[in-house]
C-alpha positions in Angstrom: -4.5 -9.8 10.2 -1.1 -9.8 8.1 -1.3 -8.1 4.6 1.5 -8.4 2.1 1.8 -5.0 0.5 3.8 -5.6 -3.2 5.9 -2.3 -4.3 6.1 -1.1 -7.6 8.2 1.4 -9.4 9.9 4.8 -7.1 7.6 3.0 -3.9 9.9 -0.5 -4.4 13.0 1.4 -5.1 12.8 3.8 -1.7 11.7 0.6 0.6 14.5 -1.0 -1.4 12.0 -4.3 -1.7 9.7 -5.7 -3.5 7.1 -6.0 -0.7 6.4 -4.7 2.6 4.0 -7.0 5.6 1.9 -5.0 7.6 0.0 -6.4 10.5 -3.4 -4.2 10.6 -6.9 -4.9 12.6 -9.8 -6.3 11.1 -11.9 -4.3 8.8 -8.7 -2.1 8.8 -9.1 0.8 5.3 -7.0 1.6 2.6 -6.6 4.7 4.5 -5.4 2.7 7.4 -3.0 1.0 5.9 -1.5 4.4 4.4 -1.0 5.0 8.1 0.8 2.1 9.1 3.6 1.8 6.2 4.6 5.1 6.7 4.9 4.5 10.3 6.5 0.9 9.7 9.2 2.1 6.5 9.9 5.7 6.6 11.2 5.9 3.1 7.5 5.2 2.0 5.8 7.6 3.6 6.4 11.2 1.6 5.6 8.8 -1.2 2.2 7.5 -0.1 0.0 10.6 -0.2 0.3 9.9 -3.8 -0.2 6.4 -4.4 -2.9 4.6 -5.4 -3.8 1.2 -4.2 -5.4 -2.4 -5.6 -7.1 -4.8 -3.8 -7.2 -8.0 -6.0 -7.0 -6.1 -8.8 -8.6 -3.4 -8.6 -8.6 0.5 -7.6 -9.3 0.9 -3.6 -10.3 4.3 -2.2 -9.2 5.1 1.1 -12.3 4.0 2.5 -12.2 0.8 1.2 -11.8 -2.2 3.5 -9.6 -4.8 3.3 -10.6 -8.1 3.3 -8.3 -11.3 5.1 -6.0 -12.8 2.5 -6.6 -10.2 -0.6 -3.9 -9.4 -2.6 -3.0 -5.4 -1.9 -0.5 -3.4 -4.3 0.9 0.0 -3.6 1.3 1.8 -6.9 2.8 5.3 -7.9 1.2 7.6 -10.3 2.0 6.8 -13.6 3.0 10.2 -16.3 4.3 9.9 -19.6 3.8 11.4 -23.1 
């Protein structure tokens, strides 16, 4: 299956887009998919030990899996004051 990956914040600026497609196998994981954009766009890939990611809205853990045609975002951790 294809998943389309949208980028927010430092994550969009250092893959220099706003999305990133991944092909991945059925029943692939959050964790998975960790896997395969750092292997796909290096520039991700210090960055994605922290990230956090949504499927459809929502917090995923790494264990997560991801169903056909859900909507996945990629987001840094947020700080402020």
């Amino acid at each position: 299956m294809k998943a389309t990956v949208r980028l927010f914040a430092m994550a969009r600026q250092a893959a220099a887009r706003d999305c990133v497609e991944v092909d991945l196998p059925e029943g692939a994981t959050i964790a998975e998919l960790r896997r395969r954009l750092a292997g796909q766009c290096e520039a991700l890939a210090p960055l994605l030990p922290a990230m956090w990611f949504a499927i459809d809205a929502q917090y995923a853990a790494d264990t997560q899996t991801i169903p056909a045609g859900a909507s996945v975002a990629c987001i840094p951790p947020v700080s402020g004051g």
